[in-house]
Every structure is written in structure tokens, then in C-alpha cells.
N, C-alpha and C positions, 0 to 999 in steps of 0.2 A: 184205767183212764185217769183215776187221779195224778198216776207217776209221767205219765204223759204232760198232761196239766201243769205239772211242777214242774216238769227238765223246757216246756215250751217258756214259762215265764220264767224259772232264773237263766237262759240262755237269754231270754231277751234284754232280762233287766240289766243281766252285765255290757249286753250290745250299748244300750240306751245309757248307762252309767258312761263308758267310754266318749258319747256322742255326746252328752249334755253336760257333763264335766268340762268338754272344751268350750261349752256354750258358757258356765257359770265362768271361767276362768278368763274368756274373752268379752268377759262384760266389768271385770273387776281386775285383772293383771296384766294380761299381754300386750295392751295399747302403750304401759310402762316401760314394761322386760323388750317387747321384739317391733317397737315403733315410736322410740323414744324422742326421734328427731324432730317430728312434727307437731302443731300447734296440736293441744290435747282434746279440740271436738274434732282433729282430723285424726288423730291418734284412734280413736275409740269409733270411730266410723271405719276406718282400716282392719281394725282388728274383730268387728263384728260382720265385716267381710270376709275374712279368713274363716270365720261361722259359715257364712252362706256357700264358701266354696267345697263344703263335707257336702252341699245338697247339689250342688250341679252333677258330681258323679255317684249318685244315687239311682237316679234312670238308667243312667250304662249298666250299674252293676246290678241292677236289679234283673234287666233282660239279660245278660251276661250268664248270671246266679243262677235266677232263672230257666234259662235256656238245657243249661245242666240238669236243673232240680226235674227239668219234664221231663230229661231222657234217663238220668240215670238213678235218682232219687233223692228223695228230701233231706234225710237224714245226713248224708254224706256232707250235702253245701251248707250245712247248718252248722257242721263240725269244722269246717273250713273258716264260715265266714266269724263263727267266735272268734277263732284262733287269731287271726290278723287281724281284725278287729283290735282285740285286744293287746298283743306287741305292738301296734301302733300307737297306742295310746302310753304304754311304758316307754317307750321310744321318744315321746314329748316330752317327758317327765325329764328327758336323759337331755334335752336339746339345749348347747350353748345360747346366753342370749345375744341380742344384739351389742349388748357393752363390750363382747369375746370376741363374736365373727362378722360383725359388720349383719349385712344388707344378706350373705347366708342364712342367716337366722332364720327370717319372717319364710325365706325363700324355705326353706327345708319344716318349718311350721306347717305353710300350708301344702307341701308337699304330703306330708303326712296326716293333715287333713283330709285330703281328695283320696286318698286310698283308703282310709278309714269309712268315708262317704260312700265308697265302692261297695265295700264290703257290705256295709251296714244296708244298702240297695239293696239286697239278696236276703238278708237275713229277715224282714220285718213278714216277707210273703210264704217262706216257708214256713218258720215258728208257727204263723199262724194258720198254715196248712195242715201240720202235725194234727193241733190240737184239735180243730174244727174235724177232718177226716179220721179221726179216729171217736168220734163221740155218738153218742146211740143217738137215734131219731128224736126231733124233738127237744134238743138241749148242747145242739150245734153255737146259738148265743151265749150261753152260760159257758160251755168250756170252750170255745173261743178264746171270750174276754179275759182268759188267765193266762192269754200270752199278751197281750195288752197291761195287765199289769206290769209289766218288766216295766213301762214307760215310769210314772212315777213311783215306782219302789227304784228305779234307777234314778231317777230324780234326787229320791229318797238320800241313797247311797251316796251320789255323786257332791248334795250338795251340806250332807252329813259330815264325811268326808273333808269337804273346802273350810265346813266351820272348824270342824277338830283339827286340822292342819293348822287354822289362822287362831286357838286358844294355841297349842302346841310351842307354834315361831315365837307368835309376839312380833315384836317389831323384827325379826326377820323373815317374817313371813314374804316377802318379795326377793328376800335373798333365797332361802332354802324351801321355804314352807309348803307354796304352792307347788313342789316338782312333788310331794309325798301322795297326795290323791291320785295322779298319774300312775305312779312305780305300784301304788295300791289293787292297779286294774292284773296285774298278774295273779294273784291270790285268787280276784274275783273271778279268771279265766280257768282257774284250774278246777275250783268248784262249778264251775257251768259247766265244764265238759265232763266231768265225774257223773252228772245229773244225766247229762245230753247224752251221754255213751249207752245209759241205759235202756234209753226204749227202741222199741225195733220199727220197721220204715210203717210208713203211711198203709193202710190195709186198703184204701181204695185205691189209692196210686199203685199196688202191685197187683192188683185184679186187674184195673184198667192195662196196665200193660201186659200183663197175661192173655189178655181177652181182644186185646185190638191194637197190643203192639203200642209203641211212640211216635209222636209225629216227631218229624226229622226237623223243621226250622217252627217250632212250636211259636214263637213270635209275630211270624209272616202270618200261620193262620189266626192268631188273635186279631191281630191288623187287620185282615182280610174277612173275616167273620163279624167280626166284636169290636170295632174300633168306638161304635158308637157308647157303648161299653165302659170304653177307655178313657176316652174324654168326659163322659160324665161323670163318674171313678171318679175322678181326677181333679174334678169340679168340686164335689162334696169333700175332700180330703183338703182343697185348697182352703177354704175356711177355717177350718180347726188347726192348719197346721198355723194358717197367720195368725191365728188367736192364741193359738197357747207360745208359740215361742216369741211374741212379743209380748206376756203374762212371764216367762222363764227367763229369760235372755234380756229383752232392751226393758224391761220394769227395774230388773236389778239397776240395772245402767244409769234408768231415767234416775232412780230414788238416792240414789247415790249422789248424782253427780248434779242434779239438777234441784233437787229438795234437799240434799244434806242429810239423808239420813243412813241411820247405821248400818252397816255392811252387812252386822250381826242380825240386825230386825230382819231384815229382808231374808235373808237365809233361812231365819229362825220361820218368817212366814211363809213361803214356797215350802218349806217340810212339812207345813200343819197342813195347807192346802195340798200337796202331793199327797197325803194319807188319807184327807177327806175324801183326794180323785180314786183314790183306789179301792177304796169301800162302795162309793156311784158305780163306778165302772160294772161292776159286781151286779146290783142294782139295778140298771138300766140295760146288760146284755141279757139280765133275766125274765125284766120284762117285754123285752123284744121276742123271746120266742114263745109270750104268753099271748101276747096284742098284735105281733108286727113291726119287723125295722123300722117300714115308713112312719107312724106317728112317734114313734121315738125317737128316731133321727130328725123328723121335720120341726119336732120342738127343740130337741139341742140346736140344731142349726138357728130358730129364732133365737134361742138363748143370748148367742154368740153376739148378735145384732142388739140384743135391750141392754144387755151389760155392759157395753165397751164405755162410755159415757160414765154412768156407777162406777165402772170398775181405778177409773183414775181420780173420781172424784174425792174417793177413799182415801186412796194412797194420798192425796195432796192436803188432806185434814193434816197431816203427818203424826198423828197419833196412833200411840202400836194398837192400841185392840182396833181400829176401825180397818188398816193398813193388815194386818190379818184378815180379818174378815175379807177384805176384799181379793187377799187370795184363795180364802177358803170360797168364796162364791165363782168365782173365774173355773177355777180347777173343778168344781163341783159340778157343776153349771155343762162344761163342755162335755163330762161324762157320757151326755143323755146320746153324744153323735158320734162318739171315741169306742163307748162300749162294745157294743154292737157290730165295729168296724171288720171284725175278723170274720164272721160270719157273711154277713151282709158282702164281704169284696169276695167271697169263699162261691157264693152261691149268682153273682154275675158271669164265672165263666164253665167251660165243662172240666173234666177232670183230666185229660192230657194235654192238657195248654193253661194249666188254671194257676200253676205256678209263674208263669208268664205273664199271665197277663194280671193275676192281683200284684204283682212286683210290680209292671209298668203302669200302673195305670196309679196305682196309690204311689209311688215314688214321684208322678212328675205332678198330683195335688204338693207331695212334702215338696220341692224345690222350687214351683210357683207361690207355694204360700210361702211355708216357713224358710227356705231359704235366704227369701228377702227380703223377710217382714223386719226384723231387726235394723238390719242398714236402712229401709224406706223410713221407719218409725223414729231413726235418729233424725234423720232427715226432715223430715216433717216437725219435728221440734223444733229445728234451725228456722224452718222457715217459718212455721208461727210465731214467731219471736221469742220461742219457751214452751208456749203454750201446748197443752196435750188433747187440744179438740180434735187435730186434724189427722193425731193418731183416731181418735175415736170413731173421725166420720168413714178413716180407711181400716178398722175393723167391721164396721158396719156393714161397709162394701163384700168384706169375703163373707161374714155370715147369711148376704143375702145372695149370694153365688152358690153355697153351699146348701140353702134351702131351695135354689130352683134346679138345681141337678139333683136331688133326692125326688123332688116331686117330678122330674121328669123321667128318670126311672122308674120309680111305681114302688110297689111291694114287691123284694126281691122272694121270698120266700113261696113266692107262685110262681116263679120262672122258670120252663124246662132242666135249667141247670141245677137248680135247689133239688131236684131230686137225688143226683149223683153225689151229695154232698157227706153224707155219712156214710157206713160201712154195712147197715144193713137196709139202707134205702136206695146204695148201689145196683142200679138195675141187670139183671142176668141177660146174657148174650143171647138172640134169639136162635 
């Protein structure tokens, strides 16, 4: 179980290094490199677009991925979607910029975006299928949440990575510097799949199909059964994901470009806060199978809500210990709704549609929140004159979306389907 546990979270984390590496890079270079020509608050709204277009095909690939992972098995789409995941991301690393090929550049960027967005669709439902369907009764949260850490120990890496790149360049750091994090993600890919190779498929997903076969359009019956399911899925994941990738992605952006401050701080605090989030994470998927998803989820969700207002007020002290802290509270803070995520989506559907529909249902909260949190959050600065309330009142908004779709689900942990969920609470054929 533990080797399980570990190939679920370093395949995730290299997925999520790949995904958020273009997050930190499109909040700090590519508005320069691949959208030089325009005024520079339309530059850097362009280029945190090029972010939100990895979440529009996150839903395709997720049912796509998906669709695969319920007929033929987990293991397989897991090894796939590393693999391209990750040459896509060496692939960026390798991309002329616009001073080389003109208006190709941004054009074949986000090309390689959207297929990496694909991939990454497919990959967040099964990793965390692995690791939830192979864990004994009872402790379905806890080994869970250790394919959830791939998210900030990717963080970790990715934004690890961008500081040692930018001590490394120096002032070439915009000529050569930032391609070296990119060409880094093959390394990262070869140890994910050495990890990923080793464990063998999901033990309830090959009973279930032993025992009642596959459904053929595994999607249509989620739809058709579980959409309510889906949408509220969808709801709770939309809050977290607007909260933390505008804490990841536009905070960078904001503190840079709007407070002046250093590249280094920021980086420096998104690492303290990513390792504070992954010790929570830990933490709160623990005590969700001691108490219950719902009160743990329903207080991260308020989290999301009391912080947003704090959380910028910090950063705008512009002082490093305060401007830490505030990532360490943000990161810390969202744990309580993030932790738990792998189980809690695990035990909304049954077991031969269940890779289906945790992919679609958590992929289209990521591309309604996080997607567009970023460009909306630049946005909103524009139009408050600077000011970062009107980020704060539209955090507020997803943490209170994200608390009335947990409380309208209920306790997932009583649901007929919670039962099918590990390998010896798998019910026998009658």
C-alpha cells in the first residue's frame, strides 16, 4: 500500500510540476518572451490566458482518459498521460520565442498547453483512484491524500526549479534561464514512470470487471445516473481551485508587478506555503475518515471565504515575514477542503463509471474556477483602480459556492457507493 501511495503521488507531482511550472512562468516571463508587442497589462492578461487554456481541455481529457480508464484500466492511462504530459512540457522549454517566429510562437505555446491540459484531465481521477481503491477500510482519506500531495510538492519542484534557474542565468535568465525548469520535466518523467511501472492495476476495478463486465459508454451512465453528482462535484472543486491558483499564479503576478516586490520573495514564499500545504493535506484527509468529509470540507470551504481579504492584506504590508505568512495561511488554510478531495470524489460514484465521472466532475470545478481565476483577478485589479478588494469579494464568492455544494451533498462516507470504495469493502456478486 505504501508503494502504491508513493508511484500515486510522484506521478502526480511530476503531472502538477509540468502544469504549474507554466503557471509560475506565465505570471513572471512569457508576457515578455511570446507577447512582446502589446501594452504590458495586456501582455500579462494574454499570457495568463495561455494558463487558463491547459483548463479548457481538462474536461475533454478527463472523459476521454477517462472513458479508457473504465474500460480497460487505470494503470495503463496513468502511464500514458505522465508520458505526454511531460514531453510537452520539454517541448516548451524547446519553443522559439516571438523575437524568432513572429505570432507562431504564442500560437504553438498554447498549442502545447491545450494537450498538456488534456492529458493532465485524465490523470488527477485516476492517480487518485489507484491509491483510494487499493487502501484497506477505513483509511481510504489518508492514502488518498498522498496522491494530492503531488500538487504542492509539484509546486515544490516547479517553483524550486524557476528560483535555481533565475540564481543560475542571472541576468540571462529571460534569454536562456527560464527554458532549463521545462527540459528539467524529462528527468522528472523518467523517475514517475520507474515508480508508476511498479504497482499493479486497481484490485477493485479488476473484480468489478470480472464480476459485471464494463459499461461500454461509461460517461452517458454517469450523466444519466449521477449528473447531480456532477455538478455538485464540480461546485465544491470550483472554489479551491479559484482560491489557490489565484494564491499560485496571479499573487505572483499581482506582487511583482503591482507592489514591486521581489521575484525571489515570492517564490521563496509559495515554497514555505507549498510544504506547510502538504503536511495539512496529511492532517485533514486524516481526520476526515476519523469525523467525516463533511465537517472538514465544510470548514475549508468557509476557510476559503474568511481569508481572501487577510490574505492580500499581508502581501500589501510588503514585508517578507508578513507576505510569508500569508502564503503559509492561504496554502494551509485550503488543505482542510483539498485533503480529503481524493476520497470524498472516490466515493460519489460506483466502481465501473467511477473513473468517469471523478475526472469529469472535478475537471470542469478546475476550468470554472482555476482556469479563470487568474485572467478574472487581473482583471479586476484593472478595474479597481489597483486595488485588490474586488479580487477578495470574487474569492469570497467561490468559497461560498464550494460550501453550499458540500453541504448539499451531505456525508459522502454514508452513500451506497462509499461502500465499493476499497478492496475489502468490495461487495461480492450475489
Amino acid at each position: 500500500m505504501r508503494r502504491v501511495a508513493l508511484a500515486s503521488s510522484a506521478g502526480n507531482a511530476v503531472e502538477l510540476y509540468d502544469f504549474l511550472l507554466y503557471g509560475t512562468a506565465s505570471a513572471l516571463v512569457f508576457d515578455k518572451l511570446f507577447f512582446p508587442s502589446f501594452d504590458p497589462r495586456i501582455g500579462v492578461l494574454l499570457s495568463l490566458a495561455t494558463f487558463g487554456a491547459g483548463f479548457l481541455a481538462r474536461p475533454l481529457g478527463g472523459v476521454v482518459i477517462g472513458h479508457f480508464g473504465d474500460r480497460i484500466g487505470r494503470r495503463s492511462m496513468l502511464v500514458l498521460t505522465l508520458t505526454v504530459t511531460g514531453v510537452c512540457t520539454a517541448l516548451i522549454g524547446l519553443l522559439p520565442t516571438y523575437a524568432s517566429i513572429g505570432v507562431a510562437a504564442p500560437v504553438l505555446l498554447v498549442l502545447l498547453r491545450v494537450v498538456q491540459g488534456f492529458f493532465l484531465g485524465g490523470e488527477q481521477g485516476g492517480a487518485t483512484l489507484m491509491a483510494v481503491e487499493h487502501a484497506p477500510p477505513g483509511r481510504s482519506g489518508w492514502y488518498g491524500s498522498w496522491t494530492f500531495l503531488g500538487s504542492p510538492v509539484g509546486l515544490l519542484l516547479a517553483n524550486g526549479a524557476m528560483a535555481a534557474a533565475t540564481a543560475v542565468s542571472g541576468p540571462a535568465f529571460l534569454a536562456w534561464g527560464w527554458r532549463l525548469p521545462f527540459l528539467f520535466s524529462l528527468v522528472l518523467v523518467a523517475v514517475g514512470l520507474y515508480v508508476r511501472l511498479s504497482v499493479e492495476e486497481s484490485p477493485v476495478f479488476r473484480r468489478a470487471r470480472a464480476e459485471r463486465g464494463t459499461v461500454r459508454v461509461p460517461v452517458v451512465e454517469v450523466l444519466r445516473r449521477s449528473w447531480r453528482s456532477v455538478l455538485l462535484g464540480a461546485g465544491v472543486n470550483l472554489g479551491f481551485n479559484m482560491f489557490i491558483f489565484v494564491v499560485v499564479t496571479f499573487a505572483v503576478s499581482y506582487g511583482t508587478r503591482q507592489l514591486g516586490l521581489p521575484r525571489q520573495l515570492l517564490l521563496t514564499a509559495s515554497l514555505v506555503g507549498a510544504f506547510a500545504q502538504a503536511l495539512a493535506i496529511l492532517v485533514f484527509a486524516r481526520l476526515s475518515d476519523r469525523v467525516g468529509r463533511l465537517p472538514v470540507m465544510l470548514g475549508g470551504s468557509v476557510f476559503l471565504a474568511a481569508v481572501a481579504f487577510p490574505f492580500f492584506a499581508l502581501l500589501e504590508t510588503e514585508r517578507t515575514g508578513l507576505v510569508v505568512l500569508a502564503m503559509v495561511l492561504a496554502f494551509t488554510g485550503s488543505a482542510a477542503l483539498f485533503g480529503p478531495m481524493p476520497a470524498y470524489y472516490a466515493e460519489l460514484f460506483g466502481t465501473r463509471v467511477r473513473y468517469s465521472g471523478v475526472s469529469l466532475s472535478y475537471q470542469l470545478g478546475a476550468v470554472l474556477g482555476g482556469g479563470v481565476s487568474p485572467v478574472v483577478a487581473a482583471w479586476l485589479v484593472g478595474w479597481a483602480g489597483g486595488g485588490s478588494w474586488a479580487v477578495s469579494l470574487y474569492l469570497v464568492g467561490g468559497g461560498a459556492v464550494s460550501a453550499l455544494c458540500v453541504l448539499a451533498i451531505g456525508e459522502t462516507m454514508r452513500r451506497p457507493e462509499a461502500s465499493a470504495v476499497t478492496p475489502a469493502a468490495e461487495p461480492t456478486r450475489p
